[in-house]
C-alpha positions, 0 to 999 in steps of 0.5 A: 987168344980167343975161341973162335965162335962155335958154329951151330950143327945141322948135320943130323936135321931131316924134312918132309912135306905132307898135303891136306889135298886128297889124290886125284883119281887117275882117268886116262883109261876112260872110254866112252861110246855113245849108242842110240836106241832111237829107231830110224825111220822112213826112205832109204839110205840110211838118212832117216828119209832125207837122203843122207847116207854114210861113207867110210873113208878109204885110202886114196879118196878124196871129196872130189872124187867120192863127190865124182863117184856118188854124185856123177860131178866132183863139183859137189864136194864142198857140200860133202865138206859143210854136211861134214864140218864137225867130222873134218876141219880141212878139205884136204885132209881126210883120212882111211876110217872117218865115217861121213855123211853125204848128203841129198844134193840136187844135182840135177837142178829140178828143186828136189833133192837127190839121194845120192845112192840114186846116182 
């Protein structure tokens, strides 16, 4: 009879794996702000002399009806929107808290743009 053949033993073989590459430093807790020293000058409204000014978004609005309230027309509300593209992708979602800025408008058609804290 003969010996079956001996089968190696792997039973006490141990691995482990190490990078060359260094960590990543973890940023998920930055924050940042941007503040300007830059001064604003002339008109009212908060527009620097164009005629602009800020709005906070509160519940229930929407760009027709603050075009309605600062404007005397709900028909301007598409200006709001493209004065306001980088802070709104769609018109109909607009939510409590965005800051927006309205524009001077003509609103009576004369050539002049009107403030809309005029109106």
């Amino acid at each position: 009879m003969t010996t079956p053949d001996k089968k190696p033993d792997f039973s006490n073989v141990q691995s482990a794996v190490t990078s060359t590459e260094t960590a990543r430093p973890d940023f998920s807790n930055v924050q940042s702000s941007v503040v300007s020293t830059e001064e604003v000058l002339g008109g009212s409204g908060g527009g620097g002399g164009t005629g602009a000014q800020s709005y906070t978004i509160e519940k229930g609005d929407t760009l027709s009806a603050i075009s309605k309230r600062f404007y005397g027309k709900a028909k301007f509300w598409r200006q709001i929107f493209e004065a306001n593209r980088d802070t709104i992708a769609d018109p109909d979602k607009i939510y409590p808290g965005q800051t927006i800025t309205l524009p001077a408008i003509d609103i009576d058609g004369d050539g002049d743009l009107d403030d809309p804290s005029d109106a």
